[in-house]
N, C-alpha and C positions, 0 to 999 in steps of 0.2 A: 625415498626422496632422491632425485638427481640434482647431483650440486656440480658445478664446474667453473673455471674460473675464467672462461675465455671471453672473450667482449662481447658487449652487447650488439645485436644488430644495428645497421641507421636509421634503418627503416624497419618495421613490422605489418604486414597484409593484417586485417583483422576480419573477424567473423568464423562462421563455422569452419571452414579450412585450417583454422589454425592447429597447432599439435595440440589433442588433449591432454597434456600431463603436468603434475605442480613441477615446477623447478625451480630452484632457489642459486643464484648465481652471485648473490652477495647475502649480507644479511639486510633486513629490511628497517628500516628506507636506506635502499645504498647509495651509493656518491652522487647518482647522476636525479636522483629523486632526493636527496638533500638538500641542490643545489635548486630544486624548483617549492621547495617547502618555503625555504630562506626567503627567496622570493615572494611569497604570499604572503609572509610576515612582514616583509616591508609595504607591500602596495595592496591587501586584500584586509580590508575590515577584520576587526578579531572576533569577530561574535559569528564569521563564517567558519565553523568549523569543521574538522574531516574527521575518521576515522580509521580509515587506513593510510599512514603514512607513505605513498607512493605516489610517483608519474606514471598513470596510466597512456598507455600509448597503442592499447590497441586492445581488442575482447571480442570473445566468439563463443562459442560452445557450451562448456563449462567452467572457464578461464577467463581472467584479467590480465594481462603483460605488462610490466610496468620498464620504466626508462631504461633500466639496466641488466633488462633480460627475463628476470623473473618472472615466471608464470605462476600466476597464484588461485586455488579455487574457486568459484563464486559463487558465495553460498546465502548471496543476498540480492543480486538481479538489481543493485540502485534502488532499493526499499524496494521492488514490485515492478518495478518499469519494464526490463528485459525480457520478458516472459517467454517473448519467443526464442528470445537467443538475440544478443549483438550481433548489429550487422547482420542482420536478416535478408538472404540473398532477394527475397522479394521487395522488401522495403528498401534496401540499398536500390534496386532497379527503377521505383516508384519515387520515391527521392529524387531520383538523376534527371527522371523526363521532368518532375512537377520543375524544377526549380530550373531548368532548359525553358521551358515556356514562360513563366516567370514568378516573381517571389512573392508579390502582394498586388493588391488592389485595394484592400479592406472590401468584407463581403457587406458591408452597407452601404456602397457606395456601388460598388462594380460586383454584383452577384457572381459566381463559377460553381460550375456542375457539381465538382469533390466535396463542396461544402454541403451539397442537396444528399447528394450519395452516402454520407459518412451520418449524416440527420436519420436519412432510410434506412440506414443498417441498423444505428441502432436504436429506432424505434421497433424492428422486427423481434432483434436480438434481445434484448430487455423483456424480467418478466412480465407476462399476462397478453392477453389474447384483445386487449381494449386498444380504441382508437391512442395514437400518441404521437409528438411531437417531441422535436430538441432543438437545443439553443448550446454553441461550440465555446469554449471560450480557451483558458491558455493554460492555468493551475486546478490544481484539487480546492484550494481556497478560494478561488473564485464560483467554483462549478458550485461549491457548498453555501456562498453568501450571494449567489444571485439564487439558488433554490428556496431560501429563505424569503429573500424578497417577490418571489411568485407565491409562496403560499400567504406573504400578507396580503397578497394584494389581493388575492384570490377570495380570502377568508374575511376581511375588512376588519382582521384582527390583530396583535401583534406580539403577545407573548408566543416565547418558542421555549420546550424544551428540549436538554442537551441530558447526557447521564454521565454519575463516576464513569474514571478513568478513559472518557473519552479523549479523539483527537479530531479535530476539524482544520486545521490551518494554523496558521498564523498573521492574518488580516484582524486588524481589529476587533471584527464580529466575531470571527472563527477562533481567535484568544479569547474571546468570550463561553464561545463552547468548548471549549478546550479544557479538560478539567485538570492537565497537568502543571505547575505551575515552572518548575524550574526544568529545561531552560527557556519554554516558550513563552511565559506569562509575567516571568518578576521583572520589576521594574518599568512595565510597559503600558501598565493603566492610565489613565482608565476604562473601563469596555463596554462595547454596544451593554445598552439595558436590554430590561424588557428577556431576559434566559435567566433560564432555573434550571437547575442541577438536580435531578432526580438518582437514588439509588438502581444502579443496573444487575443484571444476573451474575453472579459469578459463582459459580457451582466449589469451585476448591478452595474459598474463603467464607462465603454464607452461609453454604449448606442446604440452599432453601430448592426447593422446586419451582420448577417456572412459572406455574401457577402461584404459587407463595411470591415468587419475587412482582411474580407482575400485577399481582394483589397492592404489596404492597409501594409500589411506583405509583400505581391509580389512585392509591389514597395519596398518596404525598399531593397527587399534581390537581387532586379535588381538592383538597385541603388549602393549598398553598397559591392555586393560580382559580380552576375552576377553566371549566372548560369551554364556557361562555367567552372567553377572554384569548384563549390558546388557539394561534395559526396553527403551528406547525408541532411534532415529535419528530426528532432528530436521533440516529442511531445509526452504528457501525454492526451492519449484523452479525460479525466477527470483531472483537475490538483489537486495532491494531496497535497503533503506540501503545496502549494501555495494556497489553500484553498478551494479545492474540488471544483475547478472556472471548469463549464457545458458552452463548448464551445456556442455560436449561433448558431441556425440553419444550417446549409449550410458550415459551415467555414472550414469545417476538410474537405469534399468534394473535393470542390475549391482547397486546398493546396492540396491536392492528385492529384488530377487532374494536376494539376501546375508542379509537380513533372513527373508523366509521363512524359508528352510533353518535358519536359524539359532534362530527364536523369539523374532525381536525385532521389536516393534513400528514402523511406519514410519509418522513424522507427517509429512505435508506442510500448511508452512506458508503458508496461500493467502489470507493478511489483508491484502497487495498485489496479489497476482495476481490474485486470485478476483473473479467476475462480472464476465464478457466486460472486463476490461482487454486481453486479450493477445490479443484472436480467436478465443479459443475461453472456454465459460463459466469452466472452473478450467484453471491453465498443466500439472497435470498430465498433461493431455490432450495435450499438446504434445509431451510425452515421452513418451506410451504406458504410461503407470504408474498402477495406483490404488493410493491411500494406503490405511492402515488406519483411519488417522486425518487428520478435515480440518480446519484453524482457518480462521475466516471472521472479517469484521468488516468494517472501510471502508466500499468499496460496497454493502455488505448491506441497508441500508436509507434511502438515499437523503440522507444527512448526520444521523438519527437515531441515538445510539450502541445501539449492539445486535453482539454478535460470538455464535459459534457453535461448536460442536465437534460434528461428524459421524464415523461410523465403524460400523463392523464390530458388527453390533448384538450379538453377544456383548464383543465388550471393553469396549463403552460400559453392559453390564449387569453388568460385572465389580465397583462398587463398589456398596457398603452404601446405605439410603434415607438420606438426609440427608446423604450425603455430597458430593453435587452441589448448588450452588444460589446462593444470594447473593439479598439484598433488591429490587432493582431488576433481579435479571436475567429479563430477555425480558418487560420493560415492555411494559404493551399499545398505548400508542401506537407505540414504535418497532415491535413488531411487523407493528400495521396498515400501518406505513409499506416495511417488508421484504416484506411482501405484493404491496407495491402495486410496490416496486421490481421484486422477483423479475417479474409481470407482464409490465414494462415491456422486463424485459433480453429475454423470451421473445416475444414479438409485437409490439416497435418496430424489428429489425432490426438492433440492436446491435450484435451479433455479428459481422454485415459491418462496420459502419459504423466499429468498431476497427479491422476490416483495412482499410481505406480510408484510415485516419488515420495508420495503422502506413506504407502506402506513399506517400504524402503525405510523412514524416517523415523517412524512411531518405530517399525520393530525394534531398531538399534538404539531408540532413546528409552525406550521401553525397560529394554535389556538391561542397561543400564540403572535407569532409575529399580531395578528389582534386587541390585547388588549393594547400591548407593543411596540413604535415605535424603544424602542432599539434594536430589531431585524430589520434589515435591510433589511436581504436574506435570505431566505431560499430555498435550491438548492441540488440534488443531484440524484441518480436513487438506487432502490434497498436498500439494508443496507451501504449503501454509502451517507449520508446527513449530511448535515451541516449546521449551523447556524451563518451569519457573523452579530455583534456587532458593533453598530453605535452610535455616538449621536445625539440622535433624531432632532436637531435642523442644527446642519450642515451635517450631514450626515459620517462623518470622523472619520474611523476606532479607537475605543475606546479596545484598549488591555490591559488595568486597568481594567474593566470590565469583559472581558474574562477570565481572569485569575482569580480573585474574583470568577466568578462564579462555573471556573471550582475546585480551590482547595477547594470550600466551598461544592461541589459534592464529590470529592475524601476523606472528612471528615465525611463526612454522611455513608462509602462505595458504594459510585458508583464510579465507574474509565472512566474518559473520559479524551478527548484529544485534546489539542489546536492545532492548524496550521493556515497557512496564510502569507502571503507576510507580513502583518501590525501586526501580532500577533493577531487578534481580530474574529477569527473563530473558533469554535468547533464543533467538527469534533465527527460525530455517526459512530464507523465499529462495531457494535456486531457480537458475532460468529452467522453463522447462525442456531444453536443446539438452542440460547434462548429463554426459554417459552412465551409467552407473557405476562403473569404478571409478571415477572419479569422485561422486557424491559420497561415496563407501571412505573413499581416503579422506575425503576430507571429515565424515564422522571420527574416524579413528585419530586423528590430529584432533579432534574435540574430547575426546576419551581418555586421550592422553595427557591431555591439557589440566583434564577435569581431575584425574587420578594423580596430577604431578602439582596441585595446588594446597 
């Protein structure tokens, strides 16, 4: 670690030019990030909360720089957003012309090309080889409750289901699918009807095989809804809040399958997974499954908001004009910047460079969890892995521990990030710009973390 005590710069350039290295130049949060904490507590809602206590003021590479010098690692990309890297020297260029020409129109009102082009990409990019269409909008919770409302419309049906330990938002519907309750859920009912929570795979709590679990979801959801009545199946092909839970073998198949035969629509929800997180561009492809429907958002467009819903170009033509849309959705700068991202994931190598990061990760958590029974699981694909926290003796998710390990990380400067149904998971997304000594150091500040708790 390089520590020194000289002042912070006034200014910081951000993006990949920055210096890759952690340095700590105060302890963290230091004065000049105290002084903007203070502030959020007076004039920003409390139920906005943060996680690393700093001013960020600038990020590129593998690095966050915060108000007072400190460069810290980033072992979390903004839950999945940064994928290519901050300040991506293409997006920053595509950014500067879009918003040079100008900021909005709203695309219902005044059509523009970025909006047609970013629809074409990723109807290409998205699995299966079938005619498809999208509709832009602005959040992960939007892209996931207007996909809902095309498969009712589509189906003339209205039950939807959601599974344990899912995440979908926090929109009313999407707290309805949302199987976590604190902090997204308590206190904030009541919620969309019409979702049912079915049991999901989870191979290092069940035991079951994918066939086995997805046995037994198809009974629940005949039993319980019937499929006569069921729009939609909704699922995270990788579950992300819920603890980056890597369905079993076979399970997402089978439920695909089920849904065909059936006449029920299958959303795969790919607002974490999607663009080269996992090694491949969407984690459906992991499993051999195309959705009918795809939610996009995070990495879409380079930390621009912008999300998406692709699909089946007859289901996505199933609703009335004016029933798709929103004011700001598929802004033309964030589109230029989805353009520019889409690009980047396509002709910089990305797509290896996840698996690279992916095996990088698993070996040293691996490692780890082989000396230390308090690792439990270690599970995930690409720069998408995670680490679930047990006690070694019953087995039963320890989130005292998680938590320890992670703010004893975030003190050292690494920034990582907890999730999980139990609290007791942390969760690796680096961008994928970071060097690998840096990824390296920041495991070993997690090692250390782990071993000094």
């Amino acid at each position: 670690m390089s520590t020194t005590t000289s002042p912070a710069p006034a200014r910081t350039v951000g993006g990949p030019d920055l210096p890759q290295q952690r340095t700590l130049r105060t302890a963290i949060p230091g004065p000049r990030s105290q002084e903007l904490l203070a502030r959020k507590s007076a004039a920003v809602a409390s139920g906005v909360a943060h996680t690393v206590p700093i001013e960020a003021v600038a990020a590129g590479g593998g690095v966050v720089v915060d108000a007072d010098g400190n460069s810290l690692i980033d072992l979390g990309s903004g839950i999945a957003v940064t994928s290519i890297g901050n300040a991506h020297p293409g997006v920053v260029a595509a950014v500067q012309e879009a918003v040079a020409q100008f900021t909005h129109t709203c695309f219902m009102i005044s059509p523009y090309e970025s909006y047609v082009a970013v629809a074409e990409a990723l109807n290409r990019v998205t699995p299966g080889d079938h005619a498809k269409k999208s509709a832009l909008f602005n959040s992960g919770a939007e892209a996931v409750e207007n996909a809902v409302k095309i498969a009712r419309r589509f189906t003339g049906k209205q039950a939807v289901v959601a599974f344990d330990h899912a995440y979908h938002g926090r929109t009313n519907l999407t707290m309805a699918l949302t199987a976590k309750a604190m902090p997204y859920k308590a206190g904030f009912g009541p919620f969309a009807s019409e979702v049912y929570r079915m049991p999901a795979s989870y191979p290092f709590r069940d035991g079951l095989s994918g066939a086995e679990a997805a046995a037994r979801a198809i009974s629940a959801i005949e039993k319980q809804i019937g499929a006569a009545d069921l729009a939609a199946v909704i699922i995270e092909p990788i579950q992300g809040e819920g603890g980056f839970i890597v369905p079993a073998d076979g399970f997402l198949p089978v439920i695909v399958d089920w849904c065909r035969t059936n006449g029920v629509v299958f959303i795969a929800d790919e607002v974490q997974t999607g663009f080269a997180r996992t090694g491949e561009m969407f984690a459906s492809e992991l499993f051999g499954i195309v959705p009918d429907l795809i939610t996009t958002a995070k990495g879409i467009a380079g930390g621009m908001p912008l999300a998406a819903v692709t699909g089946r170009a007859e289901i996505m033509d199933a609703t009335h004009g004016g029933g798709l849309g929103g004011t700001y959705g598929g802004n033309p700068v964030a589109c230029a910047a989805a353009l520019a991202s889409i690009d980047a994931f396509e002709n910089e190598g990305l797509l290896e460079r996840a698996r690279e990061i992916g095996g990088i990760l698993r070996a040293r958590l691996e490692s780890l969890q082989a000396s230390d029974p308090r690792i439990g699981d270690v599970r995930g694909h690409g720069a998408m892995i995670a680490a679930e926290f047990v006690d070694p003796v019953t087995n039963a998710p320890d989130p005292a521990l998680t938590s320890a390990v992670a703010k004893a990380a975030i003190a050292e400067g690494v920034i990582v990030l907890t999730c999980g149904t139990y609290g007791n998971v942390i969760r690796f997304l680096p961008p994928l710009s970071i060097p690998d000594h840096l990824l390296n150091e920041g495991l070993d500040v997690v090692a250390a973390a782990l071993a000094a708790a």
